[in-house]
C-alpha positions in Angstrom: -86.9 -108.1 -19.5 -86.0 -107.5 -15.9 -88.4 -104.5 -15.1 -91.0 -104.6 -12.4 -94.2 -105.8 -14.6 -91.8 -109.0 -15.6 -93.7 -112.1 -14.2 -91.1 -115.0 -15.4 -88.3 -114.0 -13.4 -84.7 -112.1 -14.3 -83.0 -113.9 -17.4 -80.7 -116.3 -17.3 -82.3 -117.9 -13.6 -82.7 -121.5 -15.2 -86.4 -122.8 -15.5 -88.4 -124.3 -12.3 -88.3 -127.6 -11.7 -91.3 -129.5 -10.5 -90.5 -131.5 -6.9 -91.5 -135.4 -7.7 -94.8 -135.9 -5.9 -95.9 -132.2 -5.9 -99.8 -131.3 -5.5 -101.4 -129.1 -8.0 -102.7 -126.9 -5.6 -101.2 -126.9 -2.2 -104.5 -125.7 -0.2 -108.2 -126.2 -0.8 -108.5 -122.8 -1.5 -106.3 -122.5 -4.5 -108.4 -125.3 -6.5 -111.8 -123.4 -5.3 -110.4 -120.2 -6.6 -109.4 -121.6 -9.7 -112.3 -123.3 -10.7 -114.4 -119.7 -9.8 -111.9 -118.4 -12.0 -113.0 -120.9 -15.2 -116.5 -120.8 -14.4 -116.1 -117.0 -14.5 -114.3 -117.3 -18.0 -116.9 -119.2 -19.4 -120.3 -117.3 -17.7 -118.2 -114.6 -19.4 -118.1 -116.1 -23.0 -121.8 -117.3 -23.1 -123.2 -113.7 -22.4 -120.8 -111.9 -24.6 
Protein backbone atom coordinates (compact mmCIF):
# COMPACT_ATOMS: atom_id res chain seq x y z
CA UNK A 1 0.00 0.00 0.00
CA UNK A 2 1.36 3.44 -0.81
CA UNK A 3 -2.10 5.46 -0.59
CA UNK A 4 -2.59 8.40 1.74
CA UNK A 5 -4.23 6.41 4.87
CA UNK A 6 -0.85 4.14 4.78
CA UNK A 7 0.83 4.74 8.17
CA UNK A 8 4.09 2.37 7.77
CA UNK A 9 5.63 4.17 5.05
CA UNK A 10 6.05 3.29 0.96
CA UNK A 11 7.26 -0.40 0.46
CA UNK A 12 10.44 -1.36 0.05
CA UNK A 13 11.99 1.88 2.49
CA UNK A 14 13.89 -0.70 4.80
CA UNK A 15 12.63 -0.85 8.61
CA UNK A 16 13.63 2.04 11.25
CA UNK A 17 16.40 1.55 13.18
CA UNK A 18 16.49 2.61 16.74
CA UNK A 19 19.64 5.20 17.60
CA UNK A 20 21.71 3.47 20.62
CA UNK A 21 20.78 5.45 23.72
CA UNK A 22 17.36 6.76 22.34
CA UNK A 23 14.60 7.98 25.06
CA UNK A 24 11.27 6.55 24.83
CA UNK A 25 9.64 9.64 24.72
CA UNK A 26 11.64 12.58 23.77
CA UNK A 27 9.48 15.37 25.84
CA UNK A 28 7.49 15.22 29.06
CA UNK A 29 4.57 15.62 27.29
CA UNK A 30 4.66 12.59 25.10
CA UNK A 31 4.87 10.14 28.36
CA UNK A 32 1.84 12.34 30.02
CA UNK A 33 -0.09 11.91 26.90
CA UNK A 34 0.49 8.41 26.75
CA UNK A 35 -0.30 7.34 30.02
CA UNK A 36 -3.87 9.61 29.65
CA UNK A 37 -4.17 7.59 26.66
CA UNK A 38 -4.03 4.04 28.88
CA UNK A 39 -5.78 5.30 31.64
CA UNK A 40 -8.43 6.28 29.07
CA UNK A 41 -8.33 2.67 27.57
CA UNK A 42 -8.89 1.12 30.79
CA UNK A 43 -11.67 3.80 32.45
CA UNK A 44 -13.09 2.70 29.01
CA UNK A 45 -13.11 -1.15 29.60
CA UNK A 46 -14.36 -1.06 33.31
CA UNK A 47 -17.66 0.94 32.34
CA UNK A 48 -18.35 -0.93 29.23
Amino acid sequence: MNGVHDLGGPEGSGALENEAGEPTFHETVEGRAFALDLRGVSVRRLSA
